[in-house]
DSSP file (Angstrom, degrees, kcal/mol; ACC not computed):
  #  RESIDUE AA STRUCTURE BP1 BP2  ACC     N-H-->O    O-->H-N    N-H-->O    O-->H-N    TCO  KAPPA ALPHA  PHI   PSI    X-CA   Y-CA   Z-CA
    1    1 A X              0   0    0      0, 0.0     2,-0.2     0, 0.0     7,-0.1   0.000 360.0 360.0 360.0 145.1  178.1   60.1  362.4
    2    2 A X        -     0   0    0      2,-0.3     5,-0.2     5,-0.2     7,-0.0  -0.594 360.0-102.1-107.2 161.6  179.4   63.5  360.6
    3    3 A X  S    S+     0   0    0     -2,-0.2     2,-0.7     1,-0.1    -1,-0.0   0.334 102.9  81.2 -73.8  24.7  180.2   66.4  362.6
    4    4 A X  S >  S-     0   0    0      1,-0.1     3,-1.6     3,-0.0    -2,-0.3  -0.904  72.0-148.2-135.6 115.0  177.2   68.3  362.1
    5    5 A X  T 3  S+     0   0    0     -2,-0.7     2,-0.2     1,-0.3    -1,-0.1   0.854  95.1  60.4 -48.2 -34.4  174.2   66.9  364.7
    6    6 A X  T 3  S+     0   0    0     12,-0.1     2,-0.3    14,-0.0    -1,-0.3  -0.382 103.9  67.4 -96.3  41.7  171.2   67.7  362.3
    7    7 A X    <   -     0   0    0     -3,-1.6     2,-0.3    -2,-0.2    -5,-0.2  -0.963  64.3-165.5-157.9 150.7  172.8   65.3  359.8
    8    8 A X  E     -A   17   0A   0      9,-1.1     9,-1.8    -2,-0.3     2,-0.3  -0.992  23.8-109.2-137.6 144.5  173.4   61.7  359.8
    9    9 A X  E     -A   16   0A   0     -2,-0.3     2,-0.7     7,-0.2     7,-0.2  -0.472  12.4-163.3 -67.4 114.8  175.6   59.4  357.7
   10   10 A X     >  -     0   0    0      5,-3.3     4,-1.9    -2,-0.3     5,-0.1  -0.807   9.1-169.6-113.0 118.4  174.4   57.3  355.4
   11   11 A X  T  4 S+     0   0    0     -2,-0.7    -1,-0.2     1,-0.2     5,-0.0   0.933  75.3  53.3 -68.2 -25.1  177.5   54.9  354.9
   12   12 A X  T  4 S+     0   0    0      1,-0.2    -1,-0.2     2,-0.1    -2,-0.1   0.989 122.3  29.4 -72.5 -52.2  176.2   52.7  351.4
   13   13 A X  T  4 S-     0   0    0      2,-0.1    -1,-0.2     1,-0.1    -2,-0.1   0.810  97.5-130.3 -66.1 -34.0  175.5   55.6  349.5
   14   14 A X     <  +     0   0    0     -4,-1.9    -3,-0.1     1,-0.3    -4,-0.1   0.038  67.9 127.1  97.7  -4.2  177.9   58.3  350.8
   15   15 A X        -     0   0    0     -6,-0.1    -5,-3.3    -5,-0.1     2,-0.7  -0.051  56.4-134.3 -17.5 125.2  175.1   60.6  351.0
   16   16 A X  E     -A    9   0A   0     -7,-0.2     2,-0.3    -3,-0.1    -7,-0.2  -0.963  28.9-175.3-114.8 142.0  174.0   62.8  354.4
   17   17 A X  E     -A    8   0A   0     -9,-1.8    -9,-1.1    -2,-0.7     3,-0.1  -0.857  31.4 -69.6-121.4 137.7  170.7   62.6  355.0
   18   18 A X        -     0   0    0     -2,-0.3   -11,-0.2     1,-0.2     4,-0.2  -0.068  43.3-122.9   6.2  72.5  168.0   64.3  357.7
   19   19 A X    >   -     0   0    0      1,-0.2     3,-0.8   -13,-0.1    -1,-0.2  -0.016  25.7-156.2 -65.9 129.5  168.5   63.1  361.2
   20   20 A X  T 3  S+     0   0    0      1,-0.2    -1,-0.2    -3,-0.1    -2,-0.1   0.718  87.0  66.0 -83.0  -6.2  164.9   62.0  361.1
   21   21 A X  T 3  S+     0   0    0      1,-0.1     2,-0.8    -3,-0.1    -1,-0.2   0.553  85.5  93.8 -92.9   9.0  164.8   62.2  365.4
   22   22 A X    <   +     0   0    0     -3,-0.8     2,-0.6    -4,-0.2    -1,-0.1  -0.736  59.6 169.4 -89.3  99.4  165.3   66.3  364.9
   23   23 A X        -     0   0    0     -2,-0.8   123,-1.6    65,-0.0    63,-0.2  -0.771  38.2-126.0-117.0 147.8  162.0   67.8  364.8
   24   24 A X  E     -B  145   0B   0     61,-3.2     2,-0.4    -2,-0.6   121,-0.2  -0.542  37.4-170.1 -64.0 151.4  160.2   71.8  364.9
   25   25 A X  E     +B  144   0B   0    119,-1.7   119,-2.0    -2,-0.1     2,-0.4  -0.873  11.1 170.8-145.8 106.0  157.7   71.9  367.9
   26   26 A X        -     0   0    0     -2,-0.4     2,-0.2   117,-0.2   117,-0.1  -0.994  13.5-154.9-143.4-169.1  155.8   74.2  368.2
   27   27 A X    >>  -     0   0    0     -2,-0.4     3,-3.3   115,-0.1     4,-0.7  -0.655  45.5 -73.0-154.9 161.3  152.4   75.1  370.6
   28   28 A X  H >> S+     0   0    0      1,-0.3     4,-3.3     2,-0.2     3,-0.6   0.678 120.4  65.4 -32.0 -33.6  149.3   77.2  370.8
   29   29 A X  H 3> S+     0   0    0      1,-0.3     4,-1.7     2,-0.2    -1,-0.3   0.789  98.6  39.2 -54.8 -38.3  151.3   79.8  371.4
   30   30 A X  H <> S+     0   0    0     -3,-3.3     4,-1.0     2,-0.2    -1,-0.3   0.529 111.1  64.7 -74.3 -23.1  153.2   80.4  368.6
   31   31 A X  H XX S+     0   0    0     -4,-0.7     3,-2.1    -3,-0.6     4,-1.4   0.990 111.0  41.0 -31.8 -74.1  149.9   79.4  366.5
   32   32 A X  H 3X S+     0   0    0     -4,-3.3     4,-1.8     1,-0.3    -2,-0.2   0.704 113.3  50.9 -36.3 -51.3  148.4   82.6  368.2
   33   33 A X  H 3X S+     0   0    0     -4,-1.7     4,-1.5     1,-0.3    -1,-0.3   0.652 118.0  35.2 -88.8 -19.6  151.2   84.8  367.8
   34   34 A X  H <X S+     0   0    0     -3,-2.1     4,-0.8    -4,-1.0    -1,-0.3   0.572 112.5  54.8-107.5   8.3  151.8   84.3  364.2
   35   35 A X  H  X S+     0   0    0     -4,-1.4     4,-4.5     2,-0.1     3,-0.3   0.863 113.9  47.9 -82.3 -18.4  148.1   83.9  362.9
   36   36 A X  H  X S+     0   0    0     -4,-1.8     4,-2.3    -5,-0.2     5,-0.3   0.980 112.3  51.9 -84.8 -31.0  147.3   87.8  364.8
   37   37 A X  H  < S+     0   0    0     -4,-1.5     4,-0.3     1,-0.2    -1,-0.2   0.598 107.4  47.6 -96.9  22.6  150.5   88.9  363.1
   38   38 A X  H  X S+     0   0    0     -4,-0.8     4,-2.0    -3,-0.3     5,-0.2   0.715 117.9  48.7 -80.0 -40.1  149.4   87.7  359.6
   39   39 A X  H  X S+     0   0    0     -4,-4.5     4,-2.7     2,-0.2    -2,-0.2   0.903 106.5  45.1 -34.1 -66.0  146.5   89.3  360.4
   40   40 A X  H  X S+     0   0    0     -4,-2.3     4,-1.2     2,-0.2     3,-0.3   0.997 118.2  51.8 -59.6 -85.8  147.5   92.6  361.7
   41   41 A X  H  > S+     0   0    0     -4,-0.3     4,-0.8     1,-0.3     5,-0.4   0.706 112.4  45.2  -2.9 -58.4  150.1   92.6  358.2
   42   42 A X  H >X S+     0   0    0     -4,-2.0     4,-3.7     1,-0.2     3,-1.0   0.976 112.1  43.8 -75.9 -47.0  147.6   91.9  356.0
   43   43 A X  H 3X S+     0   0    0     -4,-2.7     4,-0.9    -3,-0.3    -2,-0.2   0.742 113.8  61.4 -67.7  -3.4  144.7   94.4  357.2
   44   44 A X  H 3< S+     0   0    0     -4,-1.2    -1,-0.2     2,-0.2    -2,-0.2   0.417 105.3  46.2 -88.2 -22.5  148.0   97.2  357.5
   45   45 A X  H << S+     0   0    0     -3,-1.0     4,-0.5    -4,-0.8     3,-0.5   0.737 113.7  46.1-103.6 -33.1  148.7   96.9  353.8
   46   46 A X  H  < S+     0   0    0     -4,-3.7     4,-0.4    -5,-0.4     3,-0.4   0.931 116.1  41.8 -60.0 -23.3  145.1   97.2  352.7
   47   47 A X  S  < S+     0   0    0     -4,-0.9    -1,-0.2    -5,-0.4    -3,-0.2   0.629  96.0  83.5 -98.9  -4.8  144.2  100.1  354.8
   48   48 A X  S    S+     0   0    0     -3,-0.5    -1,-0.2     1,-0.2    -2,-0.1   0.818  95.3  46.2 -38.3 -49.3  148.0  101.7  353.8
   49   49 A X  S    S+     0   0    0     -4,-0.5     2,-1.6    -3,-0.4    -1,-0.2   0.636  90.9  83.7-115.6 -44.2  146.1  103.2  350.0
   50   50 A X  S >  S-     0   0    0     -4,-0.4     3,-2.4     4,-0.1     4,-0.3   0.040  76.9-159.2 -98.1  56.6  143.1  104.6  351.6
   51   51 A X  G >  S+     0   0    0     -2,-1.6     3,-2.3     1,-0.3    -1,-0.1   0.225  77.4   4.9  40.0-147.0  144.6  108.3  352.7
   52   52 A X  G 3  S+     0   0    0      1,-0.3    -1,-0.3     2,-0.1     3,-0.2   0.515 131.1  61.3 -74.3 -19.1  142.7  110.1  355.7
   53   53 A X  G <> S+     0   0    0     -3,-2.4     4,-2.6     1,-0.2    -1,-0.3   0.262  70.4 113.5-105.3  20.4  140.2  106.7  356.0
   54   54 A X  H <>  +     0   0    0     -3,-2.3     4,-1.3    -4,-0.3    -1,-0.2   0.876  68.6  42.6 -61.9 -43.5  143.0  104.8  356.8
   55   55 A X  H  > S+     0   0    0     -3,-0.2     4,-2.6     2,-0.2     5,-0.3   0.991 114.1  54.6 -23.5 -78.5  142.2  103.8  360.7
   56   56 A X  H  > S+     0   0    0      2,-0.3     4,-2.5    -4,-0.2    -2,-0.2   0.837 108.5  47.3 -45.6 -57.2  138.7  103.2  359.7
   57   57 A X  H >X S+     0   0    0     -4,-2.6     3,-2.2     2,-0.2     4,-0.8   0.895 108.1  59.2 -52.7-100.8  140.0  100.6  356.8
   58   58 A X  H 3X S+     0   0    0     -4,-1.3     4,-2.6     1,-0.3    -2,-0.3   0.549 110.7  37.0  -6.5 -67.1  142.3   98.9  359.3
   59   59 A X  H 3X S+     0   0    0     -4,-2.6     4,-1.3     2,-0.2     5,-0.4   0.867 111.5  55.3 -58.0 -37.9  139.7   97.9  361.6
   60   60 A X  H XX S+     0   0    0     -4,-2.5     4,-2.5    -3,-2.2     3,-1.6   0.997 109.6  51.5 -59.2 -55.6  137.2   97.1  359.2
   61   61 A X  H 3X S+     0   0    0     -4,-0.8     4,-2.0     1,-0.2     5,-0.3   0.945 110.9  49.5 -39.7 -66.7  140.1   94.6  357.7
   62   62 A X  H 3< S+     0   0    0     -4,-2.6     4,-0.4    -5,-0.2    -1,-0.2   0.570 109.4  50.3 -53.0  -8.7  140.7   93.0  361.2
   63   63 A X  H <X S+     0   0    0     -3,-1.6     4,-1.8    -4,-1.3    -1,-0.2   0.790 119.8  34.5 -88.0 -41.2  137.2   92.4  361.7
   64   64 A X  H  X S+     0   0    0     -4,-2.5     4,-1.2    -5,-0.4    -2,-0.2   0.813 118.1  55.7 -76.6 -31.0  136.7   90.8  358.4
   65   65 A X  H  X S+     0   0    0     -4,-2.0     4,-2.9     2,-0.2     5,-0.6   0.791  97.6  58.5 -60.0 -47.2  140.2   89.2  358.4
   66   66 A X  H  > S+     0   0    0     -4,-0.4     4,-0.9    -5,-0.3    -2,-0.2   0.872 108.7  47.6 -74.6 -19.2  139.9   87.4  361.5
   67   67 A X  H >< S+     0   0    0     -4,-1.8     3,-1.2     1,-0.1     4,-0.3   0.982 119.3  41.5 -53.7 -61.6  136.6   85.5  359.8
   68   68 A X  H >X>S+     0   0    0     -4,-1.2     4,-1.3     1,-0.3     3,-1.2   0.791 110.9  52.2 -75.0 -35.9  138.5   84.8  356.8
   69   69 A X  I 3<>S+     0   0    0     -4,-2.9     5,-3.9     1,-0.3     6,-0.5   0.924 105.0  60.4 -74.9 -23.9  141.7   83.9  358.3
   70   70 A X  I <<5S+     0   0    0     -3,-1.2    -1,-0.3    -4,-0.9    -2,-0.2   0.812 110.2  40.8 -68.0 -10.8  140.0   81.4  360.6
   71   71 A X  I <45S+     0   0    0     -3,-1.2    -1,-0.2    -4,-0.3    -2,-0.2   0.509 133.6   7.4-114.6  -9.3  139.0   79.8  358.2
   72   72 A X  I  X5S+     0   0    0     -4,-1.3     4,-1.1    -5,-0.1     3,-0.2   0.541 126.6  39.0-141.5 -53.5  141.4   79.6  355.8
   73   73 A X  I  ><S+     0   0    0     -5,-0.7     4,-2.3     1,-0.2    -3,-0.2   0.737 110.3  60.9 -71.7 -25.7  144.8   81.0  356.8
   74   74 A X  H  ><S+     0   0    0     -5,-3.9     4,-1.5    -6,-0.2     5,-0.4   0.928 112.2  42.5 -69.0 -52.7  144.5   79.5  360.5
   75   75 A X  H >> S+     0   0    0     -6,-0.5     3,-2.6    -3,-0.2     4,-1.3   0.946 115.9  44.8 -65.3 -58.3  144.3   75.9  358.9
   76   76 A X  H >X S+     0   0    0     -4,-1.1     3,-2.8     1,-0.4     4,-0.7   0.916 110.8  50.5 -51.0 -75.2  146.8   76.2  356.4
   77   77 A X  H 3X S+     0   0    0     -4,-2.3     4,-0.7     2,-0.2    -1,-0.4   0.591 112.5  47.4 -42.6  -7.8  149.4   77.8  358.4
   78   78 A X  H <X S+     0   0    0     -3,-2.6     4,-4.0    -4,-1.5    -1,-0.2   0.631 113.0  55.3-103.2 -13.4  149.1   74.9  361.4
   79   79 A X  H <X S+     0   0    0     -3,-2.8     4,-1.7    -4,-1.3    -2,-0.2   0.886 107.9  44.3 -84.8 -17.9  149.2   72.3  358.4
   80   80 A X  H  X S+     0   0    0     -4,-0.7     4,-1.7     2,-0.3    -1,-0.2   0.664 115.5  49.1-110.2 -45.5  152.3   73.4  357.0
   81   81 A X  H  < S+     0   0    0     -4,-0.7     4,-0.4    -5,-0.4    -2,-0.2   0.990 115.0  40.7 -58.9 -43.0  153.7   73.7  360.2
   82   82 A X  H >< S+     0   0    0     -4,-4.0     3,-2.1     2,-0.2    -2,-0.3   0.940 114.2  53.1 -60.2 -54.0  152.6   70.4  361.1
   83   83 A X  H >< S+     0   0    0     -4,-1.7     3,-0.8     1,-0.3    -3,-0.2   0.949 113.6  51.5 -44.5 -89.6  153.6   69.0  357.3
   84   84 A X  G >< S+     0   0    0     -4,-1.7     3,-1.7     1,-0.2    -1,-0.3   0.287  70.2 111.9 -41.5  -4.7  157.4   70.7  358.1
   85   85 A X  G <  S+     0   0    0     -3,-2.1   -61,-3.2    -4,-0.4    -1,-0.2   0.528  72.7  51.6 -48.4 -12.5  158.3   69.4  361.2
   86   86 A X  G <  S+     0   0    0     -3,-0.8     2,-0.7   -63,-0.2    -1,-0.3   0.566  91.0  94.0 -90.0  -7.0  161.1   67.3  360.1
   87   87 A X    <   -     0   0    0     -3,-1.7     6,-0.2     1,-0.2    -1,-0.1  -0.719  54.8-175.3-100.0 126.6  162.5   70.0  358.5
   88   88 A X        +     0   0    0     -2,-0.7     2,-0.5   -82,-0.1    -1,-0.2   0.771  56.5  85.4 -86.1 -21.5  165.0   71.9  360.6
   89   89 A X    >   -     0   0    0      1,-0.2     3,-0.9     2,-0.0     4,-0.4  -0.705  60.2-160.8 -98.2 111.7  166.2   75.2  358.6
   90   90 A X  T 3> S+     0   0    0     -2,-0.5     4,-2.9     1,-0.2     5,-0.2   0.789  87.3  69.3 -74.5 -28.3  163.6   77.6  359.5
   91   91 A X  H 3> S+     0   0    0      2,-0.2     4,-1.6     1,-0.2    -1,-0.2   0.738 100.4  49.7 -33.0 -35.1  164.4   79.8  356.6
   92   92 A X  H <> S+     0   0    0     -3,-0.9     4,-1.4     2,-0.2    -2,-0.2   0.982 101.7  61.1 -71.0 -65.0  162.9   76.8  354.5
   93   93 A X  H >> S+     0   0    0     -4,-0.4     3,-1.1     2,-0.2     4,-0.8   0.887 106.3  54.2 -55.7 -56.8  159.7   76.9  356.9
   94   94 A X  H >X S+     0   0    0     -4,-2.9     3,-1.9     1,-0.3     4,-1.2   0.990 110.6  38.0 -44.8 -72.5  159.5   80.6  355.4
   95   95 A X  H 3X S+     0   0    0     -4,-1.6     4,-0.9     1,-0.3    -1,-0.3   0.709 108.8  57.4 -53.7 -11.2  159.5   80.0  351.9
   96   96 A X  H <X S+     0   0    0     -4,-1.4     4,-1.1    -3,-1.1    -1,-0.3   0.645 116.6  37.4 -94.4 -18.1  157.6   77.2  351.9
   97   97 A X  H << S+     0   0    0     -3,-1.9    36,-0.4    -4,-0.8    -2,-0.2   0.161 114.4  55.1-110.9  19.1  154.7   79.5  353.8
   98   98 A X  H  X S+     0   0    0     -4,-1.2     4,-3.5    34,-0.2     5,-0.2   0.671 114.7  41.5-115.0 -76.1  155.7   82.6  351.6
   99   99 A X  H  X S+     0   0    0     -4,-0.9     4,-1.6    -5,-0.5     5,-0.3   0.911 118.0  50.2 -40.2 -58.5  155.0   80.0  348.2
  100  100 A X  H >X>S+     0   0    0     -4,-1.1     4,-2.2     1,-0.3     3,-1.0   0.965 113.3  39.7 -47.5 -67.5  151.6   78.3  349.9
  101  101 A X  H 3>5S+     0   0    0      1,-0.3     4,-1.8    28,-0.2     5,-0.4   0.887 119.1  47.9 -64.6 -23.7  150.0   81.0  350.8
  102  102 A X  H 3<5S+     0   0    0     -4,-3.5     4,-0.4    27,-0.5    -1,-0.3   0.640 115.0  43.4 -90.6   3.7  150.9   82.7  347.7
  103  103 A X  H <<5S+     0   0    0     -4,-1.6    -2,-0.2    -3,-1.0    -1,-0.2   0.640 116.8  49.8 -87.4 -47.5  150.0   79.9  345.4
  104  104 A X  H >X5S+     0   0    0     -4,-2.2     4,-2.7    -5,-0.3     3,-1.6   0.925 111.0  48.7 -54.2 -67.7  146.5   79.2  347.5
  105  105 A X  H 3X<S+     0   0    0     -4,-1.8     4,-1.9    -5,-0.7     2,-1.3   0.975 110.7  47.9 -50.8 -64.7  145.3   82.8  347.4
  106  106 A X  H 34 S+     0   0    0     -5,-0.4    -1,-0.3    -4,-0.4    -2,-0.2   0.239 112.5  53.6 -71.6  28.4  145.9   83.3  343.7
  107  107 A X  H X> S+     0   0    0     -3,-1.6     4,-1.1    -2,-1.3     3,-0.7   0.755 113.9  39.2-102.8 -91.1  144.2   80.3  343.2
  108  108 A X  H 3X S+     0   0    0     -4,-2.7     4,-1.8     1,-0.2    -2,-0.2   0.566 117.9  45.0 -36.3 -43.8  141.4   81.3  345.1
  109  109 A X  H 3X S+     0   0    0     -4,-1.9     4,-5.1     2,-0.2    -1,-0.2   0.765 106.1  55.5 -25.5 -60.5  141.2   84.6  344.0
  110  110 A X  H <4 S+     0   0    0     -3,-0.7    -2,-0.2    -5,-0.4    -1,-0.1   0.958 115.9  46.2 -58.1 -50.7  141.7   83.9  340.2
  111  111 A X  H  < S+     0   0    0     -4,-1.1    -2,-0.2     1,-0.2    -3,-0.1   0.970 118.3  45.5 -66.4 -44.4  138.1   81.1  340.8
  112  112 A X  H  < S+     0   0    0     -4,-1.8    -1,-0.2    -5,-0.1    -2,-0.2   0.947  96.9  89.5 -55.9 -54.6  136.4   83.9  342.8
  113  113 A X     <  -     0   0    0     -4,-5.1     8,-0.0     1,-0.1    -3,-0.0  -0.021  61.9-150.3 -74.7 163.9  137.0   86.9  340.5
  114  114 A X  S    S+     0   0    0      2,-0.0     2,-0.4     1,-0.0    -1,-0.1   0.676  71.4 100.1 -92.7 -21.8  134.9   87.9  337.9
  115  115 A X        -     0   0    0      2,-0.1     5,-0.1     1,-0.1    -2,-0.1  -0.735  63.6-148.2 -79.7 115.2  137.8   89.3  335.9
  116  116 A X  S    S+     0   0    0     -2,-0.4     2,-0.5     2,-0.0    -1,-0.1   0.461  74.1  89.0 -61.4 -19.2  139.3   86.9  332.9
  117  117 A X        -     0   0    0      1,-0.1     3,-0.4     3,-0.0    -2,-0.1  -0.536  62.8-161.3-111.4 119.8  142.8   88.2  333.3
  118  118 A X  S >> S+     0   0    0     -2,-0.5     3,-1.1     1,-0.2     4,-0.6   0.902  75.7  68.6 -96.1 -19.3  144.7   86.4  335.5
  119  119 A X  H 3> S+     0   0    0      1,-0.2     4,-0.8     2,-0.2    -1,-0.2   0.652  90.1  70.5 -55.8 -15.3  147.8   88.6  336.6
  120  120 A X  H 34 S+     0   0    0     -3,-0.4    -1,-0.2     1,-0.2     4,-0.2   0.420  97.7  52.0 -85.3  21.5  145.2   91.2  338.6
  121  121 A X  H <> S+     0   0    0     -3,-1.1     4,-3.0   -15,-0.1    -1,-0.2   0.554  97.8  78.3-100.3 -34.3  144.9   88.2  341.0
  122  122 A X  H  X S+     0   0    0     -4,-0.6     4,-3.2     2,-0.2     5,-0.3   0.938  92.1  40.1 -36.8 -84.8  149.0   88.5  341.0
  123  123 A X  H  X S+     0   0    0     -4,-0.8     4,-1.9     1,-0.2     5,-0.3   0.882 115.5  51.8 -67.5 -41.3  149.8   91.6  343.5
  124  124 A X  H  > S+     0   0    0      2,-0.2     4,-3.0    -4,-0.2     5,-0.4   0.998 109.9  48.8 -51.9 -70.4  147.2   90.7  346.0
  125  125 A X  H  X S+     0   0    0     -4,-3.0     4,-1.5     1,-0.2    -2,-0.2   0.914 112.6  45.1 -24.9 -54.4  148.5   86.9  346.3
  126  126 A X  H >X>S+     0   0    0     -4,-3.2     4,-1.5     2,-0.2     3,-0.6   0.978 111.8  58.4 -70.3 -35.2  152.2   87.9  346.8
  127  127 A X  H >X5S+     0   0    0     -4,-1.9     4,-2.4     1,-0.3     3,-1.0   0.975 112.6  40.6 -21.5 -73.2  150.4   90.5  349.3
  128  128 A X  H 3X5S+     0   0    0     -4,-3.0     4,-0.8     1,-0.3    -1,-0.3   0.714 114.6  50.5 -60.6 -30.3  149.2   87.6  350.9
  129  129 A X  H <<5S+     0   0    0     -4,-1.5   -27,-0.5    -3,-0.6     4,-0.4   0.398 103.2  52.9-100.6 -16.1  152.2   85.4  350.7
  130  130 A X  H <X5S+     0   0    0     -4,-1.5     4,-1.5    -3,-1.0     5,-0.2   0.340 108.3  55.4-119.7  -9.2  154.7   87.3  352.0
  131  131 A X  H  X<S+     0   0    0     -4,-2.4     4,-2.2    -5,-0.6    -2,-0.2   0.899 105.7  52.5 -80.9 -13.8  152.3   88.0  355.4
  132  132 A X  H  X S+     0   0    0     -4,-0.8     4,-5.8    -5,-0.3     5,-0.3   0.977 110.9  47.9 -74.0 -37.3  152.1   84.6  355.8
  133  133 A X  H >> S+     0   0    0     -4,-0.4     4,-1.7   -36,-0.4     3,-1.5   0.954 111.5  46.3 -25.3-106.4  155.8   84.6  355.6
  134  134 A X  H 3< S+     0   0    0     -4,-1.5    -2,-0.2     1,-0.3    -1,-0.2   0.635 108.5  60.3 -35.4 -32.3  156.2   87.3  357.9
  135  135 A X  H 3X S+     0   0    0     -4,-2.2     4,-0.5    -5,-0.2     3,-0.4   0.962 110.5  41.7 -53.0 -67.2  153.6   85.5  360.2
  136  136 A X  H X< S+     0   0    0     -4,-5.8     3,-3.0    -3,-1.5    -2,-0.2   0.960 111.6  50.3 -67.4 -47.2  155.9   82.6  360.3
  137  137 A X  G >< S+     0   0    0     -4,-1.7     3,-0.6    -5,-0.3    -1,-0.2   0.697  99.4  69.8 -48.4  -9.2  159.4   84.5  360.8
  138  138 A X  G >4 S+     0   0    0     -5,-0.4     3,-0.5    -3,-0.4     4,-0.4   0.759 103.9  43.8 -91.3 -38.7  157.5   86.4  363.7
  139  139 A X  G << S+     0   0    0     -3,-3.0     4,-0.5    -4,-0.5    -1,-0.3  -0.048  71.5 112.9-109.1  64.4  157.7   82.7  365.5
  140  140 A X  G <  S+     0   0    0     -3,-0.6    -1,-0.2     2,-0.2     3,-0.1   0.701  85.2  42.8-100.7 -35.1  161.2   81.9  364.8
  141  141 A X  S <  S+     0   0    0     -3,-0.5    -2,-0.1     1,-0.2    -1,-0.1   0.940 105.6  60.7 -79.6 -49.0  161.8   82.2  368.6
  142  142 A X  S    S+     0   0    0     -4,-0.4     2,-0.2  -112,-0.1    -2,-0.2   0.718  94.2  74.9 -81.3 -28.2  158.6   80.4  370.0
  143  143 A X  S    S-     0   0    0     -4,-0.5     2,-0.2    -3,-0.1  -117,-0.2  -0.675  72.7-123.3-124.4 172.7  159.3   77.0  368.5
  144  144 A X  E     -B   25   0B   0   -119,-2.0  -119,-1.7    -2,-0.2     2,-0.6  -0.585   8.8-161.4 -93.8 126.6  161.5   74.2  369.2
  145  145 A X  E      B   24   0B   0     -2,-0.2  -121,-0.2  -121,-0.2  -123,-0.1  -0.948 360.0 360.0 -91.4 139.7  164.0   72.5  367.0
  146  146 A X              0   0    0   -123,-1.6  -122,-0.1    -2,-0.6    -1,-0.1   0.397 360.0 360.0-123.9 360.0  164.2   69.3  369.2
């Protein structure tokens, strides 16, 4: 065994490797807490642009975000968690939900829009990708390395 607990010794190779019984846990809560503050994130930079109707934007975005995110950001973020549970360094768990979501959106986006060009699909995605980010860093306390 090497002196670091989240590591195990692999003696034939000389390699350390995962201790594969260290896992992330977390529970509905931390679902909740980080899909309403992807939410909140996302519908706070779109209504940011629109001046004096900004309020007004904002709510209209959380009503319309909370369809859309159930239906796509709610799954993705609990599979990714689920998909990352052996991995212990939550910093990883970011980037990996910072890349997904921003790889997914501009995906989606790019098939949806009616426009040939595919970089205007670009600033919305990373938009999108770094709340889901910020969504996950937001439960960095609620779950369990066990």
């Amino acid at each position: 065994m090497t002196g670091d607990p989240t590591m195990t010794s692999d003696d034939d190779a000389g390699r350390r490797t995962p201790d594969p019984r260290r896992r992330v846990t977390f529970g509905l809560g931390a679902v909740a807490v980080g899909f309403l503050v992807g939410l909140a994130t996302l519908a706070l930079a779109f209504a940011l642009s629109w001046g004096p109707a900004a309020p007004g934007v904002f709510l209209l975005a959380l009503a319309y975000g909370l369809g859309v995110g159930t239906i796509t950001g709610l799954p993705l973020g609990v599979g990714l968690g689920l998909l990352l549970r052996p991995v212990a360094n939550q910093w990883v768990h970011v980037g990996v939900f910072f890349a997904a979501f921003t790889l997914v959106s501009f995906a989606v986006i790019t098939l949806l829009s009616p426009s040939r060009v595919l970089l205007e699909s670009l600033p919305i995605a990373l938009i999108i990708g770094g709340a889901g980010a910020l969504a996950r860093a937001s439960v960095w306390k609620l779950v369990r390395v066990q």
